[in-house]
N, C-alpha and C positions, 0 to 999 in steps of 0.2 A: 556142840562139839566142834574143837576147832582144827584142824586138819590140813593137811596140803594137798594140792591138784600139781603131779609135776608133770609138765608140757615134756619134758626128755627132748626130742633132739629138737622138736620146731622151738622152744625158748631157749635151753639150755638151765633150766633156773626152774624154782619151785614158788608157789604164789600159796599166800593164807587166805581160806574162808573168810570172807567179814561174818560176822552177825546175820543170820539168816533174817530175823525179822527184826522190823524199825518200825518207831512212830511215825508222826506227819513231819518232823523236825528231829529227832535224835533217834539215834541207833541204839539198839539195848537187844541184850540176849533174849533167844526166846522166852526162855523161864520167867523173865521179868516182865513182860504183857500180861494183862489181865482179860482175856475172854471168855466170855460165856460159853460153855462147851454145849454141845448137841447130847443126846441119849445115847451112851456106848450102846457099837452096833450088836454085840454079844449079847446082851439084853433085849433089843429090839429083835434080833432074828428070835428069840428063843419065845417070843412072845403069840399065841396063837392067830394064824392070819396073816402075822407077817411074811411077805414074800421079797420085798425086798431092801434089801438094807443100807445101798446105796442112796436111799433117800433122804438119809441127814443129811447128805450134799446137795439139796435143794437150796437154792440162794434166798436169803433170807430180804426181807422189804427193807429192813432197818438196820442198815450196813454201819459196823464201826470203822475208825480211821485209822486201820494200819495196814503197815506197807510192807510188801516183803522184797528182801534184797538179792537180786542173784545175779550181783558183780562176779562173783569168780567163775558163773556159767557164760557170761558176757568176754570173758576175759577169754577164755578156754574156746568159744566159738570161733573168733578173730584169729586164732593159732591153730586150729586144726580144721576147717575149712575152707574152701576155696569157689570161690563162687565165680560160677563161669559168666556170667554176666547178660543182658537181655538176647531172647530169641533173634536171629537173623532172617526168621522166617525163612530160615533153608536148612536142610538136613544137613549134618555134615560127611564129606565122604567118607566111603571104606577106607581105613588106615590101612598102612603100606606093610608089609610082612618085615622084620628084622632083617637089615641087609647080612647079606648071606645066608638067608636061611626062607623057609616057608612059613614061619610060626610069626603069629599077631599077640602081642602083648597091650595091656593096657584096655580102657571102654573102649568096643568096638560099636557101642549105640549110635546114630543116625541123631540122638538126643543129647550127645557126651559135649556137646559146647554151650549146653544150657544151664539152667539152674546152677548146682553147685554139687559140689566133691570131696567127701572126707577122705583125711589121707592118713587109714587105717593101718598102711604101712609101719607108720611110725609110733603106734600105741606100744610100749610096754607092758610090761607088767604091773611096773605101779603106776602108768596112767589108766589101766584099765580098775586097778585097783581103785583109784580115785573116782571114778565114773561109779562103782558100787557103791563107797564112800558118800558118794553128794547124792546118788537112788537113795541112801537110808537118809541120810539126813531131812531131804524133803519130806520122806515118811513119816521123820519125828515133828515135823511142822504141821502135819495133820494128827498127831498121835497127843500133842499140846494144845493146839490150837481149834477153835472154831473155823475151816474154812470158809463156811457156808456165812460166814456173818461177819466177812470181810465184804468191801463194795466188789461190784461183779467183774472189775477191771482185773480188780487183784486176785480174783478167784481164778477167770480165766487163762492170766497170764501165770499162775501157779498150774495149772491143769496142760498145759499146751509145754510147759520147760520139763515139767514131770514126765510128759508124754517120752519126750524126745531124749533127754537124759538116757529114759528108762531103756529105750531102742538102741541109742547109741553105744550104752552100755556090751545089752548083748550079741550088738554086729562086730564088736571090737573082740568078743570073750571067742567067737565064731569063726571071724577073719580067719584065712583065707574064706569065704564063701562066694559064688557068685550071682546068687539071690537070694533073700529077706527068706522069700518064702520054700526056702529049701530046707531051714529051720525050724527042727522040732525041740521042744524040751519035754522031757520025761514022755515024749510019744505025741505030746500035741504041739500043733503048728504054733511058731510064734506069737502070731496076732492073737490066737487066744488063751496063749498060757498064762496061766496066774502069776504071774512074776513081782507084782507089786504087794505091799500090803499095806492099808487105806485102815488104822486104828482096829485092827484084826481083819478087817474085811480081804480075802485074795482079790483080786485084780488085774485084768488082763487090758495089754495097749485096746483093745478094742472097746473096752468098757467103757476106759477114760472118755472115747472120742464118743462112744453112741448114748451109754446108759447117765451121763453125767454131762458133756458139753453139749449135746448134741440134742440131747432131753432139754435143756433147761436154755439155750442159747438160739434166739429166733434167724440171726443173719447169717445165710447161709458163706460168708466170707470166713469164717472159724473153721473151714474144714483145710483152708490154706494153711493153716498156721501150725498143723501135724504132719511132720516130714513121716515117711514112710520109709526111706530109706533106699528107697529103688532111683533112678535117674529118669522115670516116667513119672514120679509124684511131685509132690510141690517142693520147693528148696526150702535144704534146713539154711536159717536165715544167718546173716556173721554179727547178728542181734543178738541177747535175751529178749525173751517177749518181761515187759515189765506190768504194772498200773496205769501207765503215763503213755506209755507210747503204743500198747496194742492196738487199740484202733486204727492206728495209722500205719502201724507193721504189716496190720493185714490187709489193710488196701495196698499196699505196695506187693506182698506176695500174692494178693488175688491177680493183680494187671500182670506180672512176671507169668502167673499161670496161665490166665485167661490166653496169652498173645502169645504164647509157646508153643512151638509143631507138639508141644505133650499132651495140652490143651486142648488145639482145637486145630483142625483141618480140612478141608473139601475132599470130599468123596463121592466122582461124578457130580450128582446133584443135590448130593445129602453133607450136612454139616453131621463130620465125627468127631466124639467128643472122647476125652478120656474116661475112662471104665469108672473112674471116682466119682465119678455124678453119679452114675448109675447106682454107686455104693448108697451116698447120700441123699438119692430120690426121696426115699419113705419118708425123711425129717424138713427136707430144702424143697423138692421138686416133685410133689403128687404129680400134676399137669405135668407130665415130664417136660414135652418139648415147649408148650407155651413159657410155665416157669423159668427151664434153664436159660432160654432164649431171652428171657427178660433179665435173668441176671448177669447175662457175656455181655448183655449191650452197657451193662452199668459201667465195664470195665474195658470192652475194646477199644483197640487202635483201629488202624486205617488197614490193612489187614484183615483184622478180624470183623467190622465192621462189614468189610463188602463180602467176606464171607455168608455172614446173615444174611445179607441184601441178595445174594445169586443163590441160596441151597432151601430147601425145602427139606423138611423131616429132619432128624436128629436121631443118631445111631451111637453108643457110647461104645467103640469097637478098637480109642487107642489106648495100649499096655505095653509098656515096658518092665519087666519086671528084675534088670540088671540093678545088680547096686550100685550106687547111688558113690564110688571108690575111684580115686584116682588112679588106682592101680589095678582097675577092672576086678577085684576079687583075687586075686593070683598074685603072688610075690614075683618080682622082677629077674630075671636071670643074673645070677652074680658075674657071671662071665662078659658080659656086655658094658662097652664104657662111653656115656655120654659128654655134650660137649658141656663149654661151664659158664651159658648165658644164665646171669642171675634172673630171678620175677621180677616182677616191679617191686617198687618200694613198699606198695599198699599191700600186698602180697605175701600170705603164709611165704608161701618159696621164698621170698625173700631171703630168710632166714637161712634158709639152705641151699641155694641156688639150685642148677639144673649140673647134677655132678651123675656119679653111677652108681651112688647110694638110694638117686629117686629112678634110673632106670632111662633107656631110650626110650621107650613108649610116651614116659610122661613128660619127654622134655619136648617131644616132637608134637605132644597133645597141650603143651602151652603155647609152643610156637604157634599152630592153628587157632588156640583163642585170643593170641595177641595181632593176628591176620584177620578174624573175625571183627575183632574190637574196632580197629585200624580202619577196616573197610568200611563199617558202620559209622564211627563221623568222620569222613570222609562224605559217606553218602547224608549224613545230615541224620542220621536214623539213629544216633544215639542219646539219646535227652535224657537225661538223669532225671530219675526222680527222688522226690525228695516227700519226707514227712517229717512232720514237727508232733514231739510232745505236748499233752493236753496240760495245761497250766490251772491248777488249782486255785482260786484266790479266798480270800477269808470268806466265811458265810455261806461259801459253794456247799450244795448239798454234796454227798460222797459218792455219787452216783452220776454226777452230773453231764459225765463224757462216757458212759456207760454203754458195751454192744449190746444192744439187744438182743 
């Protein structure tokens, strides 16, 4: 189905779907791949013994070669997020109250110059429409399609855009809120309302991560790559996750996390960790503190490293649970007029500079990550990183760059 995603005030302009799924070399509508489907799960649930039905997404040994495409969720991340760029390894301070007044607008997190920041302000109605629009359409990609018998690159990077689509969706339908988990639908908490539907199967964000990537995916670096939403969880990335390039997306969002006060911090003599380990213990980290310790060291800096080296024991006791909102959850005072330094070029803001349509809060909360940045090379502590796409060549099996 071919559709539009309109960006409203951060483009100005409305973008077409391509082709959801592609061969190894040409793009062709779904309907026109031929794969071998799995057992409708309507059938298997009904069959005695069975308990559960999300196991036709078990990834199959003998992967076919296609590709799926998700240019306009690629397109759509680079316009409505804003990524605050690597940890400074320092909190940032309490913001200043609106002059003339006692009232704090905008993230007041200690974490609000890390990760990154959707700017839910500017969702409409038909960008939210669109965000349900591209939630179904993925569903018909599983509702057509064998997932499980695509290579595992392309499963997981369909499992992890599903994910966050799916979330993004309902923080926009929600907006104003000021955290994820304040979110009920029909009486139960977000994370496990069935909101998705997986060829009849309901489906909840938590399913995706635990009973489907998290079953079937050994490296515990995939737990990065599921934004939460909150501005204590891992950032939603200004990527799609693709085929080609997860693996190396998520060693970029593991090092972001790993080395961010969200991450990891000294506590007296104990290394604290974010509460998400602790989530993903049971699958990643039985041995809790040997395990996890063996996976921060995969990923530290210089920082994080001497952390390890001074702290004994491991306590998973950091949570933030504000969203993850440039605009802290809360619409801006219309009464208030900021001044009219544009973002940078690379930079959603860009497009809309820093006027009194985004608020004083958020103009005075770029100025601090454009002070943050500044000080950072300056002090030499800013080193980009970089990943490269995994490059298929003839004869390569389809698995060949495969996460475990």
């Amino acid at each position: 189905m071919i559709y539009q995603l309109v960006i409203g005030a951060l483009a100005g302009s409305a973008i077409i779907a391509p082709a959801i799924a592609s061969g190894p070399v040409e793009r062709t509508p779904l309907a026109a791949a031929t794969v071998a489907f799995a057992p409708p799960p309507t059938a298997l649930a009904n069959e005695p013994g069975a308990v559960d039905p999300l196991a036709i997404f078990t990834p199959t040994t003998d992967p076919v070669r296609t590709r799926i495409d998700f240019e306009i969720w690629d397109y759509a991340l680079k316009r409505l997020v804003l990524n605050m760029g690597p940890s400074s390894g320092k909190g940032a301070p309490r913001p200043d109250p609106q002059v003339g007044t006692r009232l704090k607008y905008g993230p007041q997190s200690r974490y609000r110059l890390e990760g990154s920041l959707a700017m839910f302000r500017f969702f409409d109605k038909d960008v939210i429409a669109s965000f349900t629009e591209y939630r179904q359409d993925l569903e018909r990609v599983v509702a057509t399609h064998d997932i499980a018998a695509l290579p595992r690159n392309e499963q997981l990077a369909f499992w992890l855009n599903l994910h966050n689509v799916a979330l993004m969706e309902q923080l926009a339908k929600e907006w104003p809120v000021r955290e994820p988990r304040e979110i009920t639908i029909g009486g139960v908490p977000l994370d496990e309302a069935k909101i998705i539907d997986l060829r009849g199967i309901p489906v909840s964000l938590r399913d995706i991560r635990e009973k489907i990537v998290f079953r079937h995916w050994r490296d515990p670096k995939v737990i990065y790559g599921f934004w939460r939403g909150e501005i204590g969880g891992p950032q939603l990335q200004s990527y799609a996750f693709t085929g080609a390039n997860v693996p190396s997306l998520l060693d970029v969002a593991a090092a972001d996390f790993v080395n961010s006060l969200r991450g990891t911090q000294k506590s007296g003599d104990t290394l604290a960790v974010s509460t998400l380990y602790a989530e993903a213990a049971p699958f990643y980290f039985p041995n809790f503190e040997t395990d996890l310790r063996a996976h921060l060291t995969r990923y530290a800096e210089a920082r994080v490293s001497a952390l390890l080296a001074e702290t004994s024991g491991v306590k998973a006791t950091i949570d933030e649970p504000a969203i993850a909102d440039l605009h802290g959850g809360s619409r801006p005072p219309s009464t208030l007029f900021a001044s009219s330094q544009p973002g940078g070029s690379e930079d959603p803001l860009a497009i809309i500079g820093c006027s009194d349509e985004l608020g004083q809060a958020v103009c005075d909360l770029t100025r601090e990550r454009t002070r943050k940045l500044q000080t950072m090379a300056r002090r030499k502590d800013l080193a980009p990183r970089v990943f490269f796409s995994n490059i298929d060549l003839p004869g390569d099996p389809p698995n060949k760059h495969a996460v475990e």
